[in-house]
C-alpha positions in Angstrom: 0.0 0.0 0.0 2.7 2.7 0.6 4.6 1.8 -2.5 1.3 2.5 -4.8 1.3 5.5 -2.7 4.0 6.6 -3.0 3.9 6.1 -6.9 0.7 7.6 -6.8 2.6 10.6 -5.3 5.9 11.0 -7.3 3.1 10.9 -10.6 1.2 14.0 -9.3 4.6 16.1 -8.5 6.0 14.9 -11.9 2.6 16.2 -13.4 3.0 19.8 -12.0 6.1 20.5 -13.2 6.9 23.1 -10.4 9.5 23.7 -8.8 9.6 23.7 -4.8 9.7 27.5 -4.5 6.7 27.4 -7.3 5.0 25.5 -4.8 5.6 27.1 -1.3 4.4 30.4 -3.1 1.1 28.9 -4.3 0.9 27.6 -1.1 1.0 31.1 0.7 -1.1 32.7 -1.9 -3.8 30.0 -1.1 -3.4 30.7 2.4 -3.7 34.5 1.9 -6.7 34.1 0.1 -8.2 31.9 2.5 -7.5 34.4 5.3 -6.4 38.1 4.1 -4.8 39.5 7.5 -2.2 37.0 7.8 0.7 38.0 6.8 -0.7 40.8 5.3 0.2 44.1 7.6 4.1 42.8 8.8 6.3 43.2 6.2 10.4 42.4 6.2 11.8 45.9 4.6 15.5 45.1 4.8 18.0 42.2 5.7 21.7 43.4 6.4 24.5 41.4 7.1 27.4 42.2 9.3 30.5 39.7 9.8 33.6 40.1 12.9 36.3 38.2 11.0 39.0 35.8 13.4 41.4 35.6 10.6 44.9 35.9 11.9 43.8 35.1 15.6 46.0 32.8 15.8 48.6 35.0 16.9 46.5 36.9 19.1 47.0 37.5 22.9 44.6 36.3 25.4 43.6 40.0 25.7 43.7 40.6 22.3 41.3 37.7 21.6 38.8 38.7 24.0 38.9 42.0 23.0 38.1 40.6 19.6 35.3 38.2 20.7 33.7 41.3 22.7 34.1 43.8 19.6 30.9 44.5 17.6 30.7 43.2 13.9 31.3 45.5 10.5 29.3 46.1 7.8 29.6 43.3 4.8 28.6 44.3 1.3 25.9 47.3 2.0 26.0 50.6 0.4 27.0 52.6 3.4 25.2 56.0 2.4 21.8 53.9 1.7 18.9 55.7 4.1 18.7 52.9 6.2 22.9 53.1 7.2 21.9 56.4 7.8 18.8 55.9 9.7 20.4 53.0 11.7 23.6 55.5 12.4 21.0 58.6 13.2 19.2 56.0 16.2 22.6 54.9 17.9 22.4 51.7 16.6 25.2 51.5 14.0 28.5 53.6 14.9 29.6 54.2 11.3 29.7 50.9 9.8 29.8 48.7 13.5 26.8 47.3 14.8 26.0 48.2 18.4 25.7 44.9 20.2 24.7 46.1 23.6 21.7 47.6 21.9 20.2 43.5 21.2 22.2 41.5 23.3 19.7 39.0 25.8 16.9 41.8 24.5 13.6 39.2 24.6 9.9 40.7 23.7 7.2 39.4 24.7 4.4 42.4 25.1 4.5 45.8 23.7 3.3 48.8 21.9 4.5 50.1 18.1 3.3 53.3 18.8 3.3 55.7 21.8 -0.5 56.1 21.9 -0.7 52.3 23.0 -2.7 51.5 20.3 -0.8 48.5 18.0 0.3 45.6 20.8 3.0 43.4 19.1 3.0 40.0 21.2 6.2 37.4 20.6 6.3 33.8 21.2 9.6 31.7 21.1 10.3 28.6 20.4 11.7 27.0 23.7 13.3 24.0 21.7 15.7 25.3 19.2 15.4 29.3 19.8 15.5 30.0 16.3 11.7 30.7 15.8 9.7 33.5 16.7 5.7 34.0 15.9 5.0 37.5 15.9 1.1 38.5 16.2 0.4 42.2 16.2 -3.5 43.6 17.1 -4.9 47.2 16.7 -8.0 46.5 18.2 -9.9 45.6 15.2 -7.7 42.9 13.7 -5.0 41.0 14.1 -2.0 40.1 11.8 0.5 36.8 12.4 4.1 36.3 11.2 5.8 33.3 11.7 9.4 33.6 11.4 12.1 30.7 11.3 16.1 31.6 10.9 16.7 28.0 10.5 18.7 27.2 13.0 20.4 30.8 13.3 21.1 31.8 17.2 18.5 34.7 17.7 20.6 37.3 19.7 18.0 39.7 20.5 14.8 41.3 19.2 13.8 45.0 20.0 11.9 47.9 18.4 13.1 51.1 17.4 11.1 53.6 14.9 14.4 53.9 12.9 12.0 56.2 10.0 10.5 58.5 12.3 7.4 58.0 11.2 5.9 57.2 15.1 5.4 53.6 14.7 8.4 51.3 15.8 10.0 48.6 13.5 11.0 45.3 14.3 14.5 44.8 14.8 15.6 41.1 14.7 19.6 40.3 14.7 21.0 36.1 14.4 23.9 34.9 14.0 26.2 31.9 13.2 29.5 31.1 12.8 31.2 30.0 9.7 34.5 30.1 8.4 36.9 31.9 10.7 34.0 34.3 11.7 30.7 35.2 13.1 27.9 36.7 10.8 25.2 38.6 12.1 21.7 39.2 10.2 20.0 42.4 10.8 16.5 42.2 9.8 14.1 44.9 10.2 10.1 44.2 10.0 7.3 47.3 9.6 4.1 47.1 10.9 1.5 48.7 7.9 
């Protein structure tokens, strides 16, 4: 029975022809049709890496390494006079082309407001097994919207908001990282609420 299956089910994916990202789209258009508000009103508006580098550590005191391993990561392939350098520079959270770590570091939400009227609550859940996944549902009253993000497998450092834009309603500032070849990488990503 679970070799005809099976069959059965290789004969329908041959049949579509699509690809797998083909597929997960169609998918999440279904699902936004089924149900409009999710997904629909949190929005990722920019992903920037950062990297500290270990190369040449070798040779590296014991101060000098931990000097290194406390020291906050560079900017990797971003145009550094892009508006959100800028914005992230003008809010203390980037000092030229260094991300602040402080600012993220152990920084876990779990209630809040976007906006200083108390109006939009953002509400986070965690996932307590491999703390790389985050649901995010945010309500203003009348609806409410659900993202469900998943770094996949990424150590989250910290989540916190900041209204980096000025325009009086906080973003969602999200910053991983992982190690891989003779350095961490941080991801900076940076959700809107609209």
């Amino acid at each position: 029975m679970k070799i005809i299956f099976s069959t059965f089910l290789l004969i329908i994916l041959a049949c579509t022809n699509k690809s797998a990202p083909e597929l997960t789209e169609k998918r999440e258009a279904l699902q936004n049709q089924i149900n409009p508000a999710i997904n629909s009103g949190i929005k990722e508006i920019e992903s920037i890496n950062f990297r500290r580098t270990y190369v040449g550590h070798e040779n590296l005191s014991d101060k000098e390494l931990d000097k290194l391993y406390k020291s906050n990561p560079s900017l990797e392939t971003y145009d550094i006079d892009s508006g959100i350098v800028n914005e992230l520079n003008d809010s203390g959270l980037l000092k030229k082309t260094e991300l602040i770590l402080h600012h993220f570091e152990n920084k876990k939400l779990t209630k809040e407001y976007l906006d200083d009227k108390n109006e939009i609550l953002i509400a986070c859940k965690y996932d307590s097994l491999s703390i790389s996944k985050i649901d995010i549902t945010i309500g203003n009253g009348a609806e409410k919207n659900h993202k469900a993000l998943d770094f996949g497998g990424d150590h989250i450092i910290g989540i916190i908001l900041k209204d980096v834009d000025d325009d009086d309603i906080k973003e969602i500032l999200i910053l991983t990282n992982y190690y891989v070849m003779n350095g961490d990488n941080f991801q900076l990503k940076i959700f809107k609420y609209k």
